[in-house]
VEXDREN-2710 file (C-alpha; in Angstrom, 1 decimal):
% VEXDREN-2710
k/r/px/py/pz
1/UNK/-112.6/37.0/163.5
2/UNK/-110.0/39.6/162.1
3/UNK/-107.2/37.9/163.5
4/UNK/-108.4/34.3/162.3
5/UNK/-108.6/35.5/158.9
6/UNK/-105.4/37.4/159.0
7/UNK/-104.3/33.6/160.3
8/UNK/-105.8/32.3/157.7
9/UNK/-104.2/34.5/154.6
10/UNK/-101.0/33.9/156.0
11/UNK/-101.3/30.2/155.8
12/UNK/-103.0/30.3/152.1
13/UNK/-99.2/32.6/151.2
14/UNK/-97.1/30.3/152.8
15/UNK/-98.6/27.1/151.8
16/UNK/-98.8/29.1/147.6
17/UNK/-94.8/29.8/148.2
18/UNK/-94.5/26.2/149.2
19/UNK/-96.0/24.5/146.1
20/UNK/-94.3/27.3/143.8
21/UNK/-90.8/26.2/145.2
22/UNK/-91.7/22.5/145.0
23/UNK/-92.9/22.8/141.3
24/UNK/-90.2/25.0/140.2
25/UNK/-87.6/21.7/142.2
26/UNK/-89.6/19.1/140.1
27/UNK/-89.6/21.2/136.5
28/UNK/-85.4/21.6/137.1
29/UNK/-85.2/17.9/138.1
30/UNK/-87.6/16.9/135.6
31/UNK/-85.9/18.9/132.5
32/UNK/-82.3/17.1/133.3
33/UNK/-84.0/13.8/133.9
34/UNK/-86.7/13.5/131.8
35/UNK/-89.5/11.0/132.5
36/UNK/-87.0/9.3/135.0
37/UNK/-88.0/11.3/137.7
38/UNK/-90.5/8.7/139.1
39/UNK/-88.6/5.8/138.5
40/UNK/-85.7/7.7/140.6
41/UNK/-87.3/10.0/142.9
42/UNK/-90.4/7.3/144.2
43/UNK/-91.4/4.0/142.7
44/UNK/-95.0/3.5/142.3
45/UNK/-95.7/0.3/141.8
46/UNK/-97.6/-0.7/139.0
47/UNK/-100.5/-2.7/139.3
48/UNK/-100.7/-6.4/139.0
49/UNK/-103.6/-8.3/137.8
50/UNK/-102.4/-11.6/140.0
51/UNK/-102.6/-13.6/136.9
52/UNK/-100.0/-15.9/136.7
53/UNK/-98.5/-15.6/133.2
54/UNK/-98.7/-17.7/130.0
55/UNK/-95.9/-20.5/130.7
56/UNK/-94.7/-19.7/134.1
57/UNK/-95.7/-22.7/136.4
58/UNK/-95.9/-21.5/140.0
59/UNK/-93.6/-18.3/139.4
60/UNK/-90.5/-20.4/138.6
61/UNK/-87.9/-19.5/141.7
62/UNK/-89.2/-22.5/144.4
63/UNK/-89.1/-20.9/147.6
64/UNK/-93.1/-20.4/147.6
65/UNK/-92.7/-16.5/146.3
66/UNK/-94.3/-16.8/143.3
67/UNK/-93.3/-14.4/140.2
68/UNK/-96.8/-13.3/140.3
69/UNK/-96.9/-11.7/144.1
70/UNK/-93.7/-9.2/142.9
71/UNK/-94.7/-6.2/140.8
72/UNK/-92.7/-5.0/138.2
73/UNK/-90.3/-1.9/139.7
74/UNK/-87.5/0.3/138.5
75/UNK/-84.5/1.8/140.7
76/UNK/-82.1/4.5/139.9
77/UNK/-80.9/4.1/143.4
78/UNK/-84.1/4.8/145.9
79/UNK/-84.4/1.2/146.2
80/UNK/-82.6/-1.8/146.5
81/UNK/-83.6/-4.6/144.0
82/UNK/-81.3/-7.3/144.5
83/UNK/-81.5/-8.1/148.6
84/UNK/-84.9/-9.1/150.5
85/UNK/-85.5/-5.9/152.9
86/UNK/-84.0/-8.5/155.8
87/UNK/-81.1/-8.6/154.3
88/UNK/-80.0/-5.3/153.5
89/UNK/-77.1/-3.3/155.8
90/UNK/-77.9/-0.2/157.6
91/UNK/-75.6/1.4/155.5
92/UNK/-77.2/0.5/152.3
93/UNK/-80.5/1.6/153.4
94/UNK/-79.0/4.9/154.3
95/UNK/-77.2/4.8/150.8
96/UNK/-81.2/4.6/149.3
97/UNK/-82.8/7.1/151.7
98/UNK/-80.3/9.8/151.1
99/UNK/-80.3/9.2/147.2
100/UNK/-84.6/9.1/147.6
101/UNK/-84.3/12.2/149.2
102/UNK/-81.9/14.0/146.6
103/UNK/-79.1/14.5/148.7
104/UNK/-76.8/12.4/146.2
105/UNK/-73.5/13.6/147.5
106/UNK/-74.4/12.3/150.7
107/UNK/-75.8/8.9/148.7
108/UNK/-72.4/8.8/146.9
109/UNK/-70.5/8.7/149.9
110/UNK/-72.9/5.7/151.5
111/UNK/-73.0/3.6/148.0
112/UNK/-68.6/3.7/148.4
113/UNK/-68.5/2.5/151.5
114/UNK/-71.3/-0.1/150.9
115/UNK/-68.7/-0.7/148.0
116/UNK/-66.0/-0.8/150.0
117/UNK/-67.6/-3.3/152.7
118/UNK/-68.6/-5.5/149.4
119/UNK/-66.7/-5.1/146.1
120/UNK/-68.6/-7.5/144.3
121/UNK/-72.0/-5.7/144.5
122/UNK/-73.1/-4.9/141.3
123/UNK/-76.4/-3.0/142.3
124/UNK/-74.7/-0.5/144.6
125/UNK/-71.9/-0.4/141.9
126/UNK/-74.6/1.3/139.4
127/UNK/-75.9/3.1/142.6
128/UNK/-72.6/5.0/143.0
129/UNK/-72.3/6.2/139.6
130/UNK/-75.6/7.5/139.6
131/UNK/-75.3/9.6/142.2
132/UNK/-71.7/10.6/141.8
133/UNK/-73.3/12.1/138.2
134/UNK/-76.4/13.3/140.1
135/UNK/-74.1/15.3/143.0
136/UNK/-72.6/17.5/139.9
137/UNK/-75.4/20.2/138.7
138/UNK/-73.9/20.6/135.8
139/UNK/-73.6/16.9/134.3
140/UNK/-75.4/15.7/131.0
141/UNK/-75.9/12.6/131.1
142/UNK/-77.6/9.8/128.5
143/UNK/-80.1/7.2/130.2
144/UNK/-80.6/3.7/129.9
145/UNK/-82.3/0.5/131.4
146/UNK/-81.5/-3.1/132.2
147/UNK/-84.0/-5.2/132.7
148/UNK/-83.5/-8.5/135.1
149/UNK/-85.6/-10.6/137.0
150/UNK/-84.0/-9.1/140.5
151/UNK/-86.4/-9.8/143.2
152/UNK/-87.5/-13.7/142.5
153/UNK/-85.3/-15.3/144.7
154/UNK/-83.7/-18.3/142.4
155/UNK/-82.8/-16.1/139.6
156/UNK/-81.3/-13.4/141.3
157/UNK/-77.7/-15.0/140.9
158/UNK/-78.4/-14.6/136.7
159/UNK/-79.5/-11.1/137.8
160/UNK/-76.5/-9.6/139.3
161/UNK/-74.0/-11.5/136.9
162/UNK/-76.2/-9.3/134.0
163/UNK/-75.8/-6.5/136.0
164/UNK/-71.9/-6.7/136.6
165/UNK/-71.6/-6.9/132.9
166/UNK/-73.9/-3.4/132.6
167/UNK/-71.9/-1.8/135.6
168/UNK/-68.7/-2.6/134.4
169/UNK/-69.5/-1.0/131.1
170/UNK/-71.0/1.9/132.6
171/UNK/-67.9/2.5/135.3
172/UNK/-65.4/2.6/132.1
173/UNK/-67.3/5.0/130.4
174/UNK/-67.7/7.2/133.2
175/UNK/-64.1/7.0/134.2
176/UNK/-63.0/7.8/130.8
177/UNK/-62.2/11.2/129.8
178/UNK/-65.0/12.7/127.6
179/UNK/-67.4/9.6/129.2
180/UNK/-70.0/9.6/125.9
181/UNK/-70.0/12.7/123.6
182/UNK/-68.9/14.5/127.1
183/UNK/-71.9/13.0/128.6
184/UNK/-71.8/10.6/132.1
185/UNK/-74.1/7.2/131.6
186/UNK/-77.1/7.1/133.9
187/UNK/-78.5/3.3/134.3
188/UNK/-82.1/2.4/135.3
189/UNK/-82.3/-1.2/136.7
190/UNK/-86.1/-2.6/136.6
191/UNK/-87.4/-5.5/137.8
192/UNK/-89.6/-7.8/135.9
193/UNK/-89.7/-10.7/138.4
194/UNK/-89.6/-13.1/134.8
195/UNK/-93.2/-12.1/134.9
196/UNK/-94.7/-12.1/131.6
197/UNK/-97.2/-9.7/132.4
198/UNK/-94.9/-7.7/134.6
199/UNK/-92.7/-7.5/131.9
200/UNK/-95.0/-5.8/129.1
201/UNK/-95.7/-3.0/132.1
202/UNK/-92.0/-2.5/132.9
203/UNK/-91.3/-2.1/128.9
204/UNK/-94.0/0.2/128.5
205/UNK/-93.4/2.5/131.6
206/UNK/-89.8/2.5/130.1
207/UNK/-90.8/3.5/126.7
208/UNK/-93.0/6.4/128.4
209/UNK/-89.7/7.8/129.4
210/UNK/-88.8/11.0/128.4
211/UNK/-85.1/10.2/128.7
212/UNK/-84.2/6.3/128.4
213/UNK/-82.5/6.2/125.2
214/UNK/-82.0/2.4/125.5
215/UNK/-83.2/-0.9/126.8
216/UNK/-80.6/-4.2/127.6
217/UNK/-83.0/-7.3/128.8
218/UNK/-85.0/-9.3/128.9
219/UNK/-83.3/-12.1/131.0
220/UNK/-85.6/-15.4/129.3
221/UNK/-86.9/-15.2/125.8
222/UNK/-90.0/-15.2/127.0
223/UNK/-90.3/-12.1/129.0
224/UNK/-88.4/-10.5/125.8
225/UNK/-90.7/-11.6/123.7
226/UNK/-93.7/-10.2/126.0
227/UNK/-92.1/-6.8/126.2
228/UNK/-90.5/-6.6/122.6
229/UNK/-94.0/-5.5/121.1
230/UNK/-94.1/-2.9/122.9
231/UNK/-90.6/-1.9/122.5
232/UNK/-91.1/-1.9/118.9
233/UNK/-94.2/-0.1/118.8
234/UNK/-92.9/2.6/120.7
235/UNK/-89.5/2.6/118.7
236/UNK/-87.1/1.7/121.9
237/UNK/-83.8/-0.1/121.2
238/UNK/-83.4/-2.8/122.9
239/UNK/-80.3/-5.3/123.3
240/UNK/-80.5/-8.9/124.9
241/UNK/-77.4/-10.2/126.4
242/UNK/-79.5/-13.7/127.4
243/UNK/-82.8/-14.2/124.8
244/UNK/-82.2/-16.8/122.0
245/UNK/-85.1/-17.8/121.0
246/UNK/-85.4/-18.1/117.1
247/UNK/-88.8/-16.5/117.6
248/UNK/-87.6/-13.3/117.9
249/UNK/-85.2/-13.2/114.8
250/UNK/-88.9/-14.0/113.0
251/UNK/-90.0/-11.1/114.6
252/UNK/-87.3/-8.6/113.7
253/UNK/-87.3/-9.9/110.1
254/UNK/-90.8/-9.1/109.9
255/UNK/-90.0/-5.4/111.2
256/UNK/-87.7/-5.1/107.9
257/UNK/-85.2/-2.1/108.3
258/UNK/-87.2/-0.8/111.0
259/UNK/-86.6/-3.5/113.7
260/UNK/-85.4/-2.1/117.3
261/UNK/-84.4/-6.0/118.7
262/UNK/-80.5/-6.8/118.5
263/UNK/-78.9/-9.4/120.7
264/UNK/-75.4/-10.4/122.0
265/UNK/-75.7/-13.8/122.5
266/UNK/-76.2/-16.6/119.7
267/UNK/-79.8/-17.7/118.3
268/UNK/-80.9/-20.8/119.3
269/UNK/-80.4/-21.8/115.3
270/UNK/-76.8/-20.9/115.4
271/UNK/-76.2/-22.2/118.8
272/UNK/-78.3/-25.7/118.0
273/UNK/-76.6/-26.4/114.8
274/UNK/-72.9/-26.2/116.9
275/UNK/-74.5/-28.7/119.4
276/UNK/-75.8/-31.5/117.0
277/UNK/-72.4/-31.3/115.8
278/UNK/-70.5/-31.9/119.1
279/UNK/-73.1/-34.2/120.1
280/UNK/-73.5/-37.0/117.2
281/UNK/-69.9/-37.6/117.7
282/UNK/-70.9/-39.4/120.8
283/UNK/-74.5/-40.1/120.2
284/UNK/-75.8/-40.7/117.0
285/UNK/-79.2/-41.4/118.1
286/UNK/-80.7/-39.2/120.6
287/UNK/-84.4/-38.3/122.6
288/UNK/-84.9/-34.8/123.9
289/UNK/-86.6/-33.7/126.9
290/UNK/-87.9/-29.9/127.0
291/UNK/-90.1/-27.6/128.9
292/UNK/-92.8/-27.4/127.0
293/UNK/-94.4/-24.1/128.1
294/UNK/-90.8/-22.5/127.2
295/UNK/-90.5/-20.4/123.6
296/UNK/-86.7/-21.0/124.3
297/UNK/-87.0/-24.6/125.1
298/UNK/-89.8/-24.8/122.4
299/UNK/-87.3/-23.4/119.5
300/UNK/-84.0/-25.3/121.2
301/UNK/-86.5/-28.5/120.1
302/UNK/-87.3/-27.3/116.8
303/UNK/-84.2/-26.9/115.6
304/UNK/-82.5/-30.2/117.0
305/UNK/-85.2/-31.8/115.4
306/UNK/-83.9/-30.2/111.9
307/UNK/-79.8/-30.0/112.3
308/UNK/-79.2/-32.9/114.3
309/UNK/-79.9/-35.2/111.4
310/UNK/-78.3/-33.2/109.0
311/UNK/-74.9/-34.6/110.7
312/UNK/-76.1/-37.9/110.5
313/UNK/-78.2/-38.2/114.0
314/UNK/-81.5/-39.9/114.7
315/UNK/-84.0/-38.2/116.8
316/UNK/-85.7/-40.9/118.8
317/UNK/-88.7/-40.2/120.0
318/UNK/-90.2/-40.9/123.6
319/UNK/-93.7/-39.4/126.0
320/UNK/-91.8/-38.5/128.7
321/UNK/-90.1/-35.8/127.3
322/UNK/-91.9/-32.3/129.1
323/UNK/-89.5/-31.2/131.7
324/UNK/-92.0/-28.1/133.2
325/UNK/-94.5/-31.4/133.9
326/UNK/-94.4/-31.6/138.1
327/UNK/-94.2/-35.2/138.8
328/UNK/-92.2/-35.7/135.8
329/UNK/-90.2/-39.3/135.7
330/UNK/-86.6/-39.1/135.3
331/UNK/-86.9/-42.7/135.5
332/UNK/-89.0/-43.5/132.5
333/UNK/-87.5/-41.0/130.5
334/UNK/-83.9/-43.0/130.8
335/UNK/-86.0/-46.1/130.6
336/UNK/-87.7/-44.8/127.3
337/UNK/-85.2/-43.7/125.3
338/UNK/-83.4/-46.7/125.8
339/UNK/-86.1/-48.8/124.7
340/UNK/-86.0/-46.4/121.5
341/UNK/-82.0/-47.0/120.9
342/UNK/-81.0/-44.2/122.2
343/UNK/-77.1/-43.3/122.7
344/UNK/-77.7/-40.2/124.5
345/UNK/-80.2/-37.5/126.0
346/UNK/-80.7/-34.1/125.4
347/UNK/-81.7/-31.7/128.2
348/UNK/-83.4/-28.4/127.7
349/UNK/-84.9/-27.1/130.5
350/UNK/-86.3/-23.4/130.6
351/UNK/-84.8/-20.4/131.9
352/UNK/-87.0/-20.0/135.4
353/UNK/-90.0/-19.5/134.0
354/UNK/-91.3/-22.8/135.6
355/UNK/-90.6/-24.2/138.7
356/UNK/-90.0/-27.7/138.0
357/UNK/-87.3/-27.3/134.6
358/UNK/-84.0/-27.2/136.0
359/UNK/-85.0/-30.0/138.7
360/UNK/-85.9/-32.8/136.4
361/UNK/-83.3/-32.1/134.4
362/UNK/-80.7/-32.3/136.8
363/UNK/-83.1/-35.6/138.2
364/UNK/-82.1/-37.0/134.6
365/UNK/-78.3/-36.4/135.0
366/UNK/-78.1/-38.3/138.5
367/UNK/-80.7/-41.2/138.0
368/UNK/-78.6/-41.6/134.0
369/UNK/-75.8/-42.7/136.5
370/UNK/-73.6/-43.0/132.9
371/UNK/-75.7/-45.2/131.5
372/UNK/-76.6/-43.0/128.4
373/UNK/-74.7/-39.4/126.9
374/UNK/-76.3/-37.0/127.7
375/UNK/-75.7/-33.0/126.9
376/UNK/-77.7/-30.1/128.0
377/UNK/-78.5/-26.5/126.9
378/UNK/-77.0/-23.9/128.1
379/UNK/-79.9/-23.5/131.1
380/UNK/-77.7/-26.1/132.7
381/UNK/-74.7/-24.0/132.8
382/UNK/-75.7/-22.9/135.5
383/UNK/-74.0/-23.3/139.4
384/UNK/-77.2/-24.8/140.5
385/UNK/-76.0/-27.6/138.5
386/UNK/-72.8/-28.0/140.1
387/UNK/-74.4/-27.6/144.0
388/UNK/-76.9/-29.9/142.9
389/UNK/-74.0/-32.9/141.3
390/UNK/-71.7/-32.2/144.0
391/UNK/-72.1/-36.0/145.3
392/UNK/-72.4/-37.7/142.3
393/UNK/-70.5/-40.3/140.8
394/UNK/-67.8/-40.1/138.2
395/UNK/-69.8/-42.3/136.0
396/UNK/-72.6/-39.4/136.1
397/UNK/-70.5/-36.5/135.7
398/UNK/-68.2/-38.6/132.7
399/UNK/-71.1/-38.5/130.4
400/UNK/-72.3/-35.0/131.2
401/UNK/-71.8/-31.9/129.0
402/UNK/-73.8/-28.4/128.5
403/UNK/-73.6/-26.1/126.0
404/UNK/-71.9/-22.3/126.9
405/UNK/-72.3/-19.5/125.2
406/UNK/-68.9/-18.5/126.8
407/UNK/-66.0/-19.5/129.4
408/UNK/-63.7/-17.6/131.0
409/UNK/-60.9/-19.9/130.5
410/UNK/-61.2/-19.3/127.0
411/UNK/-62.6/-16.4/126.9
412/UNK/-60.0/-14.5/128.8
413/UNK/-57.3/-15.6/126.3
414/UNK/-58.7/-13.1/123.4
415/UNK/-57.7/-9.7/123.3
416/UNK/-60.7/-8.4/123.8
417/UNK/-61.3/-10.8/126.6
418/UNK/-57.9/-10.1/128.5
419/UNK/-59.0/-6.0/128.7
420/UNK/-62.7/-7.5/129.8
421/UNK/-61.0/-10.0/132.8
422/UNK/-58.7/-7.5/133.8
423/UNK/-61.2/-4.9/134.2
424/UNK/-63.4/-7.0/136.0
425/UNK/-60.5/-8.5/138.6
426/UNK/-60.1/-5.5/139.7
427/UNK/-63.9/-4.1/140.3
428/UNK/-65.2/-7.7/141.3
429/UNK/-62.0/-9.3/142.5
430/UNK/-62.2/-12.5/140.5
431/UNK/-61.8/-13.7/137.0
432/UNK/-64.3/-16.6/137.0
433/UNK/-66.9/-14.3/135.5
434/UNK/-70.6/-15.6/133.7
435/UNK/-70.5/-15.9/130.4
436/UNK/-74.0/-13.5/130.9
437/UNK/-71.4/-10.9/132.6
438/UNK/-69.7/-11.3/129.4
439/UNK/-72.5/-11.0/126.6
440/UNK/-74.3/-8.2/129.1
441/UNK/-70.6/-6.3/129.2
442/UNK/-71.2/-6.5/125.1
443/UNK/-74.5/-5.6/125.0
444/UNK/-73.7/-2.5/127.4
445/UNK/-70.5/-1.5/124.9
446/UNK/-72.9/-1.8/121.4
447/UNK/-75.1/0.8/123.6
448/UNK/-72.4/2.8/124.2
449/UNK/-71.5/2.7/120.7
450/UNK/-74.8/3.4/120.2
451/UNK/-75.0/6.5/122.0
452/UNK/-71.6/8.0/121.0
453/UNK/-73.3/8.3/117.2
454/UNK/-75.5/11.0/119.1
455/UNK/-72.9/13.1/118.8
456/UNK/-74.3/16.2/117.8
457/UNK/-78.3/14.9/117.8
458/UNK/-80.8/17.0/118.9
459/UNK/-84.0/16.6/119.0
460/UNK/-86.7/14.7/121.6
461/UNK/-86.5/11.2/123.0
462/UNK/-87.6/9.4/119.5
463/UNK/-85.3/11.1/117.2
464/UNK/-82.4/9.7/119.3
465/UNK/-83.9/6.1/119.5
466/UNK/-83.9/6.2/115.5
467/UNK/-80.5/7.5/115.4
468/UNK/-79.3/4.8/118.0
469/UNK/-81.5/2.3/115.4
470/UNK/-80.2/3.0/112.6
471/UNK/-76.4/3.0/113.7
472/UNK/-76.4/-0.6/115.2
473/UNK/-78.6/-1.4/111.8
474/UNK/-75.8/-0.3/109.7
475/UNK/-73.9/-3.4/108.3
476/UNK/-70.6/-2.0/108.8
477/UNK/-71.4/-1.1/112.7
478/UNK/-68.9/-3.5/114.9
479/UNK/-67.4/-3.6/118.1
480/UNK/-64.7/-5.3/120.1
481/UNK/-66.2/-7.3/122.7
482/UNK/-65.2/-9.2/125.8
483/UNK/-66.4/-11.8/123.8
484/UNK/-64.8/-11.3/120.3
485/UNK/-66.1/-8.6/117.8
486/UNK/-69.9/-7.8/118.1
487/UNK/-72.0/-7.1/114.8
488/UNK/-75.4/-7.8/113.8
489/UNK/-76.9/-9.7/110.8
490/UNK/-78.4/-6.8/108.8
491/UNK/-81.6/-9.1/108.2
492/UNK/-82.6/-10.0/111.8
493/UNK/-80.2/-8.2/113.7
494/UNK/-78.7/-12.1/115.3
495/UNK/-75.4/-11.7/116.6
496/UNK/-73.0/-12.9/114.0
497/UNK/-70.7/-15.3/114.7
498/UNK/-70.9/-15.2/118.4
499/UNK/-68.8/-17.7/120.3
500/UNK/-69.8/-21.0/121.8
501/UNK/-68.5/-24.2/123.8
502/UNK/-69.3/-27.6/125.0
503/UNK/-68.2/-27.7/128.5
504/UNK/-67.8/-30.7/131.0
505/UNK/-67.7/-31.1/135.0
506/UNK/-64.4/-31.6/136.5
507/UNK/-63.2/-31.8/139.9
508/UNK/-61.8/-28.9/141.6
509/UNK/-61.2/-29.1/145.4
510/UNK/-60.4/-25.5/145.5
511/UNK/-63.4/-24.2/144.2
512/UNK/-67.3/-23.9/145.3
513/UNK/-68.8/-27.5/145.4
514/UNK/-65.7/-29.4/144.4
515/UNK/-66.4/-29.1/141.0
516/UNK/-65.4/-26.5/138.0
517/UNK/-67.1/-26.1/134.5
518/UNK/-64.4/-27.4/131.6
519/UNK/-63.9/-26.6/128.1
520/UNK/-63.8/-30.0/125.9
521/UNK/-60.4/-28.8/125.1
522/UNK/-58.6/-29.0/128.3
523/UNK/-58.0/-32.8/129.8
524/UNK/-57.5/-30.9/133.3
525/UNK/-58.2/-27.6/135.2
526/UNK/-54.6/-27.3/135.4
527/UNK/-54.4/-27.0/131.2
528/UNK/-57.2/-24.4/131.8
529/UNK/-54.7/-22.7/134.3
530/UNK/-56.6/-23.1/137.4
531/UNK/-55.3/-24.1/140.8
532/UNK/-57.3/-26.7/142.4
533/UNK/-55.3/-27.9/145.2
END
């Protein structure tokens, strides 16, 4: 019995050393990382109710996954986001284990050659600069998150063009010499699978951070407006690169001084009132079809209704007008509006967050067959579009055009534009960036802007959300862009005077489907300076 109990105390010792060793690890990690520990170290998944969300039809990416099975997740680099576990390398899954484990000089190494085997992976890109600030004990670094809808299958093209915009942003900073306030840039990526549920418990596990400083999301205006309560609540800037909805101008305008929403991209308002005047050129009398579970699509509507007949259009008005409807008649919609006089059709499908949308809209283009104009939001700006018209006619894609917040053709030609494309050819090989690469590049900079004013700041977590607040608040705060200077309307904190387009379809042999996105302004691709040959 002596023995067992000597046995016995030994065991008790070694197992007390043990937990004092790992608490002391997680207290050292936790005071340099703050709240992130979790979210980098281990993701719990938080629980799901398996409700599907207000306005999201099925889940919204069509390949029988529905936004509903995914739980909302967040990734410093122990997980990979982007890829279905089928489809990721054995290197990348060694790149996540060692970074999970803490060995991030070891994850470093893995993330560059993952990198090297595939320049244009955003998600590993981020990867590799968090560990490469992780393998130095002595870096300080400022957090932040981007939010994306990474794991739902159909939007996971959107999802990595965000975060090329975010990783480009972050890799300049880091390179540069002192990075922020002599700080690296850390970035979170969570996943809110363009939940609506899912998104409210990613924003407020973020907000429980001890350390994220900032927020860039949501993708759809919907999932931004789910999570933006709670960003506000909890006093957590937070900087769309995609949301447009006029409902959340309404929202920060109610917030007065104190609101913590900003955006890159142009209000649906702004945006709408550029379209009615591009589009009553051609059609003077126009229905328009809409997903009707969609805020965005919903306040698209609105205004059209309001500004298109301030140029002089005529709304016409038809019932087969709800793009989110399954079974929806492209058919009868044509059918309709030319019973009602109509010159043209507008399209405004949602961003995802239904399953049908994008389909009967692009239904609408191809059974049109040039019959009627017809010009779409900028949902349809989209390379699903151009997979999906790749046989059509000329007639069809003659009386197309979308809206774009941004092209590269143009958008390249700006100074700030140039620096932006350059940059980007050489991380990501290619010029023919999204225009959400572009406004999330923006959105990155204003938060590196943002954070620079910490300069000097001490104090916990919310005193540096409220200095971040108040400088992107201030009227005279600006930027240069990728996408011309960035500023915010002191009232609502809309972009001001973002930039905006009406593209067409044009062949293009070279490219991806035969077919290229156009500026108006360019007769060919050639005038845009591309090859097609």
């Amino acid at each position: 019995m002596s023995g067992g109990n000597k046995e016995t105390k030994v065991l008790v010792g070694a197992l007390l050393i043990t937990a004092v060793i790992l608490g002391g690890v997680y207290w050292i990690v936790k005071s340099r990382f703050g709240g992130d520990f979790r979210a980098l170290m281990g993701n719990q998944p938080t629980p799901t109710s398996g409700n599907a969300p207000s306005g999201n039809a099925g889940g919204g990416n069509g390949d029988g996954q529905t936004a509903q099975q995914l739980q909302g997740k967040v990734s410093g680099g122990d997980t990979l986001l982007l890829k279905s576990q089928s489809d990721v390398s054995r290197q990348e899954q060694q790149a996540i284990g060692a970074f999970a484990e803490g060995d991030y000089s070891r994850a470093r190494k893995l993330f560059a050659q993952v990198l090297q085997a595939n320049a244009n992976n955003p998600e590993a890109r981020i990867y590799y600069q968090n560990a490469n600030l992780l393998a130095n004990p002595n870096a300080e670094v400022y957090t932040i998150a981007v939010v994306v809808p990474a794991r739902v299958p159909g939007d996971r093209n959107k999802a990595a063009a965000i975060l090329r915009g975010v990783a480009q942003a972050q890799h300049e900073a880091n390179e540069s010499n002192p990075q922020i306030n002599g700080k690296g840039l850390q970035v979170l990526i969570a996943d809110d699978a363009n939940s609506l549920s899912e998104a409210e418990k990613v924003a407020r596990r973020l907000a429980a951070s001890e350390n994220v400083v900032a927020v860039l999301g949501h993708y759809t205006s919907e999932t931004t407006q789910a999570a933006l309560p709670v960003y506000q609540e909890q006093q957590v800037p937070v900087i769309s690169a995609s949301s447009t909805s006029d409902n959340l101008s309404e929202f920060c305008a109610e917030q007065g001084d104190s609101c913590f929403f900003f955006r890159t991209v142009g209000n649906n308002q702004a945006n709408v009132d550029f379209f009615s005047e591009q589009l009553v050129s051609n059609a003077r009398r126009a229905a328009i079809l809409y997903s009707f579970n969609s805020d965005y699509s919903q306040s698209f509507q609105s205004n059209f209704q309001t500004l298109f007949p301030q140029y002089g259009g005529t709304v016409t008005q038809i019932s087969a007008n709800n793009l989110s409807q399954p079974g929806f008649d492209a058919q009868a919609a044509i059918s309709q509006a030319q019973q009602q006089g109509s010159e043209g059709i507008v399209l405004v499908p949602d961003g995802g967050t239904s399953a049908a949308s994008l389909r009967n809209a692009i239904d609408v283009i191809e059974a049109n067959q040039g019959q009627l104009w017809i010009a779409g939001s900028s949902a349809l700006y989209n390379p699903e579009t151009l997979r999906e018209l790749q046989d059509a006619s000329m007639n069809t894609l003659e009386t197309f055009v979308t809206y774009a917040p941004w092209h590269y053709t143009t958008g390249c030609q700006t100074p700030g534009g140039q620096a932006f494309c350059d940059g980007a050819n050489q991380l990501w090989g290619t010029r023919f960036l999204s225009w959400r690469t572009a406004m999330a590049y923006d959105a990155a900079r204003a938060t590196i802007a943002g954070l620079r004013s910490l300069s000097g700041s001490g104090g916990d977590i919310q005193q540096l959300r409220q200095t971040f607040q108040q400088t992107l608040s201030d009227p005279s705060f600006e930027i240069q862009g990728a996408t011309g200077v960035v500023a915010f309307d002191p009232t609502n904190h809309n972009r001001e005077n973002p930039p905006r387009e009406m593209v067409r379809i044009a062949l293009c042999e070279r490219l991806q489907y035969g077919l290229v996105f156009l500026p108006l302004e360019y007769n060919t691709p050639a005038d845009a300076g591309l090859s097609c040959s």
